[in-house]
PLY file of the C-alpha trace (Angstrom):
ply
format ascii 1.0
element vertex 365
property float x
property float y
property float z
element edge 363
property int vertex1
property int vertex2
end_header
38.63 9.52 44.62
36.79 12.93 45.64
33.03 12.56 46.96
31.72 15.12 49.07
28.61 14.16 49.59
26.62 12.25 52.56
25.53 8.99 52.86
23.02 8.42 50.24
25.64 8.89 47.37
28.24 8.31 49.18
26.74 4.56 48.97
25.67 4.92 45.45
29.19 6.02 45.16
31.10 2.98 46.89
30.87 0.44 44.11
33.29 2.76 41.93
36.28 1.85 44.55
34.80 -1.62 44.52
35.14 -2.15 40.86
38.45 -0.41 40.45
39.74 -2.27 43.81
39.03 -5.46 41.89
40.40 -3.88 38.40
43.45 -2.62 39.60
44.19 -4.85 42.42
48.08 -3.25 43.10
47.12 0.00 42.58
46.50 1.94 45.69
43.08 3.69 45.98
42.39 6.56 48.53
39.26 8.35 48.94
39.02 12.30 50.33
35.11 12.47 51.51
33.35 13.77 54.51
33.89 13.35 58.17
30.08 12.75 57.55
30.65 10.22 55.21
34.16 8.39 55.97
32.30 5.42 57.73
30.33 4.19 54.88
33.28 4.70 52.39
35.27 2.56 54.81
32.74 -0.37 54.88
31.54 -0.18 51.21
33.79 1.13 48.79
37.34 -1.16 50.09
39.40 1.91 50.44
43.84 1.89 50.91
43.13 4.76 53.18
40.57 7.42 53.68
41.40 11.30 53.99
38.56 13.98 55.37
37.89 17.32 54.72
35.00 19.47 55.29
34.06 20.04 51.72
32.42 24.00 51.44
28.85 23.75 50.57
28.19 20.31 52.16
29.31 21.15 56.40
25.47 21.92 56.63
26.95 25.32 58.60
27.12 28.35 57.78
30.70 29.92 56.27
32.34 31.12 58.55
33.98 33.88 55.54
33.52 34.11 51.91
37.26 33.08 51.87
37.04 29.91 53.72
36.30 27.29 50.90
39.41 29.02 49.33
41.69 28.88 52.59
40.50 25.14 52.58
41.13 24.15 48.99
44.77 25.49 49.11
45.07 23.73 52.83
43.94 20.22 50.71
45.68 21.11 47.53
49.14 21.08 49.56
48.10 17.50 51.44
47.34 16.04 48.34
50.51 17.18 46.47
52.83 15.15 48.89
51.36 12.09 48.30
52.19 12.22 44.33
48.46 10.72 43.31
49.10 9.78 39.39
45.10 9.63 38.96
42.39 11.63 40.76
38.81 10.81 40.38
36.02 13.82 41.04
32.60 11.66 41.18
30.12 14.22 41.86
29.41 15.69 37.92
29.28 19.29 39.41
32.02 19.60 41.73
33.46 22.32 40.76
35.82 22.71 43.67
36.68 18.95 43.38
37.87 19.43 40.30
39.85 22.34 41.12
41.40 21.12 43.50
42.70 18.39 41.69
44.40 20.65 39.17
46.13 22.46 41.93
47.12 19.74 43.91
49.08 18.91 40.23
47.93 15.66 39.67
48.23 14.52 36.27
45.47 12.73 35.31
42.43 14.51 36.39
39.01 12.80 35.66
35.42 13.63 35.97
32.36 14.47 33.97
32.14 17.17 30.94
29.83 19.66 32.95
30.99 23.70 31.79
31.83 24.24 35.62
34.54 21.41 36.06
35.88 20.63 32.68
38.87 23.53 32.59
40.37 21.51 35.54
40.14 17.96 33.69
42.29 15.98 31.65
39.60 13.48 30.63
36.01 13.67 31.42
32.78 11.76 30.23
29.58 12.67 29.41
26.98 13.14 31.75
24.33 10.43 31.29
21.45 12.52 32.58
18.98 9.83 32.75
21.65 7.05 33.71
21.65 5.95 37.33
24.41 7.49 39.61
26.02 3.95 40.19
26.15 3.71 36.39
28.07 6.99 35.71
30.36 6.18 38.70
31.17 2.45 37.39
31.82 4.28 33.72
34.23 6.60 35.63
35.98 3.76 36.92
36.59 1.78 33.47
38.23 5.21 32.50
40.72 5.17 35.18
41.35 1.28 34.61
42.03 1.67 31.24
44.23 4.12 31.64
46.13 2.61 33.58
46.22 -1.09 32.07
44.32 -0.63 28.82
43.30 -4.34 29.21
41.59 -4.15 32.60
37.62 -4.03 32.64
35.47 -2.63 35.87
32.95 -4.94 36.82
29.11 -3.85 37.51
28.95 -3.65 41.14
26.08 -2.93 43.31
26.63 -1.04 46.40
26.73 -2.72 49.78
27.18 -2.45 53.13
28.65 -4.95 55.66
27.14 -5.24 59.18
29.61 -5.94 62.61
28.49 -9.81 64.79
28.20 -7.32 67.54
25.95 -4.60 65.87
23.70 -7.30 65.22
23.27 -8.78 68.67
22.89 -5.33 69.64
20.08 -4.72 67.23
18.50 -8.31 68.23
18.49 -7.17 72.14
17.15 -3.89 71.35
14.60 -5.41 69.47
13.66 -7.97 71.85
13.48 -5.34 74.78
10.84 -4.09 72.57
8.87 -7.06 72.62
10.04 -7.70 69.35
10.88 -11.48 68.93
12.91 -13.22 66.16
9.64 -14.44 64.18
8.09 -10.87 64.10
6.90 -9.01 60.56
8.91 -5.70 61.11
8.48 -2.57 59.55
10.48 0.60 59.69
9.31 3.53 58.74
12.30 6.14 58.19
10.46 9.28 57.71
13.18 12.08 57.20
15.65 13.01 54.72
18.58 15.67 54.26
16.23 18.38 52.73
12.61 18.93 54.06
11.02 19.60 50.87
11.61 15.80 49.81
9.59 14.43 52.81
5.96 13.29 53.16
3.23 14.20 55.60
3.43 12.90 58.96
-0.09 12.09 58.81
0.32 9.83 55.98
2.88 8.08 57.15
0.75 7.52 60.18
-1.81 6.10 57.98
0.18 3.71 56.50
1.30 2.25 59.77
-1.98 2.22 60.90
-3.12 0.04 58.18
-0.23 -2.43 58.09
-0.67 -2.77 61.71
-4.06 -3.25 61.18
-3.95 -5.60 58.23
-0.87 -7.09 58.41
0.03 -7.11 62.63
3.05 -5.62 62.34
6.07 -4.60 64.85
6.52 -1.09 63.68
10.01 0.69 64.48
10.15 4.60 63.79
14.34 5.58 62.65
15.49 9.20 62.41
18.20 11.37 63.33
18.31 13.87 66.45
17.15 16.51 64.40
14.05 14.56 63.67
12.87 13.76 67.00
9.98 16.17 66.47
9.39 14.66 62.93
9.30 10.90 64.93
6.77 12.35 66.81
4.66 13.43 64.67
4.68 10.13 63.15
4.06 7.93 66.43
0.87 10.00 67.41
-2.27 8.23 67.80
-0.81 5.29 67.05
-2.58 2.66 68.58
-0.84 0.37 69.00
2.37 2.84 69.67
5.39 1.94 67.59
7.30 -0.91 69.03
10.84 1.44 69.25
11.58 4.93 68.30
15.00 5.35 67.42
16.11 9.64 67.10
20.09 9.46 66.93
20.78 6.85 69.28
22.70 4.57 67.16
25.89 4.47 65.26
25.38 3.93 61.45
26.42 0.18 61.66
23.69 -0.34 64.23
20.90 1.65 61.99
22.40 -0.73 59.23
21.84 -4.06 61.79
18.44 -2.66 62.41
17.18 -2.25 58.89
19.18 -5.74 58.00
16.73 -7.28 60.72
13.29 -5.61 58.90
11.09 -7.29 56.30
10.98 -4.00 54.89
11.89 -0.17 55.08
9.66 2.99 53.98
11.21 6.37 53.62
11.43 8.80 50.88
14.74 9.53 49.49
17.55 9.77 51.70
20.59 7.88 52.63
19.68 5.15 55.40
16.85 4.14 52.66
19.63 3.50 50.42
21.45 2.27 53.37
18.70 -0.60 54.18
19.08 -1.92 50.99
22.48 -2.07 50.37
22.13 -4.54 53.85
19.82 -6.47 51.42
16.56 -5.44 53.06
13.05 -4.73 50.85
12.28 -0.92 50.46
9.66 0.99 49.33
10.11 5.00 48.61
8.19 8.07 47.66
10.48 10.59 45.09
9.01 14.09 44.97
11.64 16.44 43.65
14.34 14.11 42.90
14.87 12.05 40.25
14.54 8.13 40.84
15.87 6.92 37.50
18.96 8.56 38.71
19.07 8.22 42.51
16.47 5.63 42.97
16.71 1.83 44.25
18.33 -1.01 42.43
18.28 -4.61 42.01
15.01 -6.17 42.37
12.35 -3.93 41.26
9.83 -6.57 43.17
11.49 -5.74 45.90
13.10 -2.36 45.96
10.19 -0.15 44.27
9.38 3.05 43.83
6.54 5.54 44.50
5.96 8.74 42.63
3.08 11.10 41.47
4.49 11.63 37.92
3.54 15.26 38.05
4.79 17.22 34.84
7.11 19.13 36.54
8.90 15.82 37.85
11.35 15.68 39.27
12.61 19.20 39.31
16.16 18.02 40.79
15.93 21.57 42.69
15.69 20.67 46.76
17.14 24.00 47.97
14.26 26.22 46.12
12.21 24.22 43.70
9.82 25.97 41.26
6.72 25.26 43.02
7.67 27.17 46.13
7.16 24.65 48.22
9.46 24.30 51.42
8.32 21.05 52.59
5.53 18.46 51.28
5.31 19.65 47.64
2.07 18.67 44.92
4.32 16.31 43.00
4.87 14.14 47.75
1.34 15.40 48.63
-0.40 13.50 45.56
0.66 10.23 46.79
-1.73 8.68 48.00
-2.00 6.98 51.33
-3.46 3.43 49.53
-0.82 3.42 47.09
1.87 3.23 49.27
0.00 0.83 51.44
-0.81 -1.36 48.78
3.02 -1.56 47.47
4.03 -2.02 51.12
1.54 -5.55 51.33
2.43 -6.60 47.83
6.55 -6.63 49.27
6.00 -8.31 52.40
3.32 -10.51 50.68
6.50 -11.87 48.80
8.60 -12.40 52.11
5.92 -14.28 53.52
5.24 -16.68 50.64
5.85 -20.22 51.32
8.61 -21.40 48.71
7.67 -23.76 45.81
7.81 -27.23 46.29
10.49 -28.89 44.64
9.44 -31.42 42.18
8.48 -34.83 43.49
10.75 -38.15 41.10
8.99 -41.16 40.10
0 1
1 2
2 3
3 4
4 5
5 6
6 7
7 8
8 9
9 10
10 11
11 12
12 13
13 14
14 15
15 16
16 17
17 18
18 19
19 20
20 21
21 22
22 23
23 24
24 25
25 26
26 27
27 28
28 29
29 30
30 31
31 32
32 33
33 34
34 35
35 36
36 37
37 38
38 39
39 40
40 41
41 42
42 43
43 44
44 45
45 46
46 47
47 48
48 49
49 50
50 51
51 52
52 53
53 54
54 55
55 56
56 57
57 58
58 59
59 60
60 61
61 62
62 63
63 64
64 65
65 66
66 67
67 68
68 69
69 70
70 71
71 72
72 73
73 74
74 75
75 76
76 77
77 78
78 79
79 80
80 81
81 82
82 83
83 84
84 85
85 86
86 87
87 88
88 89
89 90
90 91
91 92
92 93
93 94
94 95
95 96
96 97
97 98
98 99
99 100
100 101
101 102
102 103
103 104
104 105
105 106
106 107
107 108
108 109
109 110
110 111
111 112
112 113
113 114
114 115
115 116
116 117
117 118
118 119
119 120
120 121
121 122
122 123
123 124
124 125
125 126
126 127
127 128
128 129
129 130
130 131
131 132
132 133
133 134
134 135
135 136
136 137
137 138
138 139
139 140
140 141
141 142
142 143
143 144
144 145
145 146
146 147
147 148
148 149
149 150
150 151
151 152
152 153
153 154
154 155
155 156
156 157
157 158
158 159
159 160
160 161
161 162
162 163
163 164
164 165
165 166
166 167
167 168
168 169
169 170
170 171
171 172
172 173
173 174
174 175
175 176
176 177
177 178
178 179
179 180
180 181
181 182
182 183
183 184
184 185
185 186
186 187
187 188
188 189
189 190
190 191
191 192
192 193
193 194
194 195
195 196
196 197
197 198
198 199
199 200
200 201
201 202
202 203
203 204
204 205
205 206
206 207
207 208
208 209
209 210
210 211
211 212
212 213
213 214
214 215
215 216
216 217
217 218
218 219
219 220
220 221
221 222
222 223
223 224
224 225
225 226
226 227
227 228
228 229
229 230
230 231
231 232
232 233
233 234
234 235
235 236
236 237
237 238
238 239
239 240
240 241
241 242
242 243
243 244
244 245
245 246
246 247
247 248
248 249
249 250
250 251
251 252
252 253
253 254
254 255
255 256
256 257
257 258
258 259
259 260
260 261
261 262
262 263
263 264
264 265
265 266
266 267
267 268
268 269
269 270
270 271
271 272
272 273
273 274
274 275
275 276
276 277
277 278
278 279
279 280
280 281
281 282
282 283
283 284
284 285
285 286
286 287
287 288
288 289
289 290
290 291
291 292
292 293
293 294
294 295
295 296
296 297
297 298
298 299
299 300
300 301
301 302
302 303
303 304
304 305
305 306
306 307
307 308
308 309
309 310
310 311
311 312
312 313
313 314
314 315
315 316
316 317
317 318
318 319
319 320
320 321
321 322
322 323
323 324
324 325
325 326
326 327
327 328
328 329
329 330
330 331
331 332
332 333
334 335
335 336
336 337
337 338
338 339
339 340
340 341
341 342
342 343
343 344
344 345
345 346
346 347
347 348
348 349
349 350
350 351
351 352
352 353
353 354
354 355
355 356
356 357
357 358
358 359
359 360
360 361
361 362
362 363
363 364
């Protein structure tokens, strides 16, 4: 199973090696992803074994020569031909070099999606359900490979998930409490960032929505981000009165972030991986989609809980975060028409359902 991607659809990913693992339970299932991504693959998508390779076009580095994803491919190519795979999987529709790969690594049953860049290298591939989720298209990918290899077998709809360590817990409990965060607290994190600029929100805004909940509501408020986004943290947490409870810039491992979030009534963001990340811990999210498209990369399960925030601008959603047609480079029309209230209101309506007092159960004569 080929996935190149980072940790947002990596996740969105994971229930396709879930659903076969519980399909197919003799066959053996490896996955070649990211260094970036191997940890979440590990925890959520039940994997024999997982291989790495720096996939060219997702390092987030320059190449180092227009040769290099070539050098690589035959590199992989030659590790995957000793291990005599009888089915490959490519589960990013466009993946090109996935799919190639696969072919020259000789594999003989080479799946994947009917896209004009990837289907030479195929043996069977599937439609592209544009406006189908990404889990959806993943899951259909999997009852392709069951099938073919026990024409009886059906993959079951699973949702992706991701399972959080004792200790990473206790860990996020003490950090939290060093805070002045107690057990009994209403807390809020507000995860700013993303992997592409142009899909994030003004700092100012999301300083106005903290303000408010504090305000309204009396919330703990925890600020998450990477080390890149120290600055973009910063933004966030000035003026805040009062100042966020913890700032968090790349100090913890993923399974911590995931303890974190798994401790929150709730988690704002736009879209990026540790949004989809706090809710495959189970935890309430709300988030803004600019560019992107949320019917196919947005939340799932409960939509009272797990709900979505968009302008519904014409041009919506583009799909195009590397130069979109607007222009933009950051905070585009179809973010910076959100407005502040909107997102504050859906925030209160979420945690208004958390805090609800469950119904009585019916008294017998």
């Amino acid at each position: 199973m080929i996935r190149p991607d980072h940790l947002g659809d990596a996740l969105l990913a994971a229930p396709t090696g879930v659903a076969l693992r519980v399909a197919l339970p003799a066959a053996r299932i490896d996955w070649l992803v990211g260094p970036w991504a191997a940890e979440e693959v590990e925890r959520a998508g039940r994997p024999n074994e997982i291989l790495t390779c720096e996939f060219p076009g997702f390092a987030r580095r320059p190449k180092r020569s227009p040769w290099e994803p070539y050098g690589e491919l035959v590199r992989q190519a030659r590790r995957l031909r000793v291990r005599r795979y009888d089915i490959a999987l490519v589960l990013r529709p466009d993946h090109w070099w996935g799919a190639l790969l696969t072919a020259a690594a000789g594999i003989p049953r080479r799946l994947g999606y009917r896209v004009p860049e990837c289907r030479p290298f195929l043996t069977d591939a599937l439609a592209v359900d544009r406006g189908g989720h990404a889990v959806e298209r993943g899951l259909a990918l999997a009852r392709l490979a069951a099938r073919l290899v026990d024409p009886s077998a059906e993959a079951a709809r699973i949702e992706p998930t991701f399972s959080v360590h004792a200790e990473e817990r206790a860990w996020a409990s003490a950090r939290l409490a060093a805070s002045g965060v107690g057990d009994d607290s209403l807390l809020v994190a507000i995860h700013p960032g993303s992997g592409a600029a142009v899909k994030n929100w003004l700092p100012r805004r999301w300083r106005e929505v903290a303000t408010a909940l504090q305000r309204d509501l009396g919330i703990s408020l925890v600020l998450t981000g990477g080390t890149a986004e120290a600055g973009l943290l910063g933004d966030v947490a000035a003026a805040l009165e009062p100042p966020p409870a913890l700032v968090v810039a790349g100090e913890t491992t993923l399974g911590q972030l995931g303890a974190l979030f798994a401790r929150c009534d709730l988690v704002l963001g736009g879209d990026s991986g540790p949004l989809h990340l706090a809710a495959a811990v189970g935890t309430a999210t709300v988030r803004l989609y600019g560019p992107t498209d949320s019917a196919q990369f947005g939340p799932r399960g409960d939509a009272a809980r797990q709900r979505v925030v968009e302008a519904t601008l014409p041009c919506q959603p583009c799909g195009n975060i590397v130069a979109p047609p607007c222009g933009a480079i950051s905070a585009p029309a179809c973010l910076r028409m959100i407005p502040t209230e909107q997102v504050v209101a859906e925030a209160e309506q979420v945690l208004a359902l958390g805090m609800s007092p469950p119904p009585l159960a019916p008294r017998l004569c």
